[in-house]
Backbone bond lengths (Angstrom), bond angles and torsions (degrees), N, CA, C in turn:
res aa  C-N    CA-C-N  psi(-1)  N-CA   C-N-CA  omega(-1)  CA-C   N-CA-C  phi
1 X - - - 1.474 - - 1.537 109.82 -
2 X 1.356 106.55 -23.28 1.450 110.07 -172.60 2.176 101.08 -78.63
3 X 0.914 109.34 -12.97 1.144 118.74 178.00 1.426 127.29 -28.99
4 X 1.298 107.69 -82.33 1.332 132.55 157.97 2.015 99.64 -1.55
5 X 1.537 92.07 -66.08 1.486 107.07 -142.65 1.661 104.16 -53.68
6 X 1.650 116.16 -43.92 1.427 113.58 176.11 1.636 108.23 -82.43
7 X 1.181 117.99 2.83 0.727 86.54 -161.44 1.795 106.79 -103.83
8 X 1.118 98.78 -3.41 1.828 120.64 159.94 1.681 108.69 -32.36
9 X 1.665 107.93 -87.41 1.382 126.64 179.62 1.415 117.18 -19.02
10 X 1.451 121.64 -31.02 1.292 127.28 177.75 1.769 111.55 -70.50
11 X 1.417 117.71 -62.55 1.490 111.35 179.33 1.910 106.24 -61.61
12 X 1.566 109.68 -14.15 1.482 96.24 178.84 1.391 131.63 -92.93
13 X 1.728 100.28 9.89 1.453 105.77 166.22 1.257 107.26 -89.89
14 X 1.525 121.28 -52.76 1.311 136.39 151.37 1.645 113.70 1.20
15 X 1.467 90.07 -82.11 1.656 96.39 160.73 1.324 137.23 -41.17
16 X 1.191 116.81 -53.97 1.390 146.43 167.89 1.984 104.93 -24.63
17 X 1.773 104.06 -80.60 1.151 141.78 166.17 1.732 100.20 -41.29
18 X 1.028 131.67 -63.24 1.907 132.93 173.61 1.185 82.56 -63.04
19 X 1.272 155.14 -125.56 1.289 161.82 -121.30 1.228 109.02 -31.88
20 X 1.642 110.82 -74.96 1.793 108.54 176.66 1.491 106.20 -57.40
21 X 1.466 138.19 -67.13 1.230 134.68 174.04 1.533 103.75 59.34
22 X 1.157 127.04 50.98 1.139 139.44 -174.67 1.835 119.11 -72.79
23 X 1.216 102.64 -39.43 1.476 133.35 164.24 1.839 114.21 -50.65
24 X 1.471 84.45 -58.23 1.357 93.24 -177.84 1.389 126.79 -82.14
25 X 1.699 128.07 0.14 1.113 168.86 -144.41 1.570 104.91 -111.32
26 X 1.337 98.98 -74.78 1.419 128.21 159.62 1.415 112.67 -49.55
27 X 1.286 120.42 -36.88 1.544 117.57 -169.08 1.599 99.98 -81.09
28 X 1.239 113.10 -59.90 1.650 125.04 -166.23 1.502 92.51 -65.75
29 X 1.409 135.44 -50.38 1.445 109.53 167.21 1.409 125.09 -50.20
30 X 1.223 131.75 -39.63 1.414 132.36 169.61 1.660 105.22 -45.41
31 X 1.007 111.59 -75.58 1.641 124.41 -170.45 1.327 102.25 -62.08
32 X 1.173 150.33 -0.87 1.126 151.22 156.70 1.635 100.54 -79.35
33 X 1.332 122.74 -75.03 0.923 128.25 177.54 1.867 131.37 -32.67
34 X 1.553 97.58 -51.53 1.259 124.15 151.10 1.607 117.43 -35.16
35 X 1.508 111.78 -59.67 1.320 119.54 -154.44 1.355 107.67 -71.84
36 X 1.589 102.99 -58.68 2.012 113.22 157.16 1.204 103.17 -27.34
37 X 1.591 139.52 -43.64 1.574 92.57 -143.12 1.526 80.09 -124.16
38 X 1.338 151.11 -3.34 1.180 139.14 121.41 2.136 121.10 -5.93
39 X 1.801 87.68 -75.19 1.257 94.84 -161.62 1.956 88.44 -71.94
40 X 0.962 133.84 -43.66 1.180 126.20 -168.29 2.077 104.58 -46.76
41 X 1.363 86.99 -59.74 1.562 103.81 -152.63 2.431 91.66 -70.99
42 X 1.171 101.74 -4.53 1.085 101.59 176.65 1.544 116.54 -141.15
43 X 1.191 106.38 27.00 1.793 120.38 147.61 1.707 121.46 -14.64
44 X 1.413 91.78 -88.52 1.804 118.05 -165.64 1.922 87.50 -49.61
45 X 1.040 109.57 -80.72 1.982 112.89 -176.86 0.819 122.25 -24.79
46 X 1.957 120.03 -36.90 1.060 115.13 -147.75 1.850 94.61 -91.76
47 X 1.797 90.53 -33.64 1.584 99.36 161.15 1.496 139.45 -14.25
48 X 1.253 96.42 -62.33 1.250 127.50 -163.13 1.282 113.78 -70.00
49 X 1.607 99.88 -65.33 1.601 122.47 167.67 1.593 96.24 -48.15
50 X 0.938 158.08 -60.88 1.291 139.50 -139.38 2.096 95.37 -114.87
51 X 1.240 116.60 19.23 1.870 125.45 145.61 1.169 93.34 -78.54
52 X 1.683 128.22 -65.91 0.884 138.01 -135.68 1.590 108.70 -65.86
53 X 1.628 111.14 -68.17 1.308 125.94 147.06 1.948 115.17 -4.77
54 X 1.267 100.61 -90.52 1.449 103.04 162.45 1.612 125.41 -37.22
């Protein structure tokens, strides 16, 4: 019965680690950041390619 009780602490580091997700925070801002200036700085090409495509 006492079980339960340690056995909590485990999903709450778990948690802990998802919650701050600091890494992953950092990451999706990058690739966001990335992606803008990709698609920005490669607009007109990407244009084209996808007339062309069609």
């Amino acid at each position: 019965m006492s079980a339960p009780g340690p056995v909590s602490p485990p999903p709450a580091e778990t948690s802990t680690v998802d919650s701050s997700s600091p890494i992953v925070t950092q990451f999706s801002s990058s690739v966001s950041a990335t992606a803008t200036r990709v698609h920005h700085h490669h607009h007109r090409p990407h244009h084209q390619r996808r007339a062309l495509l069609l």
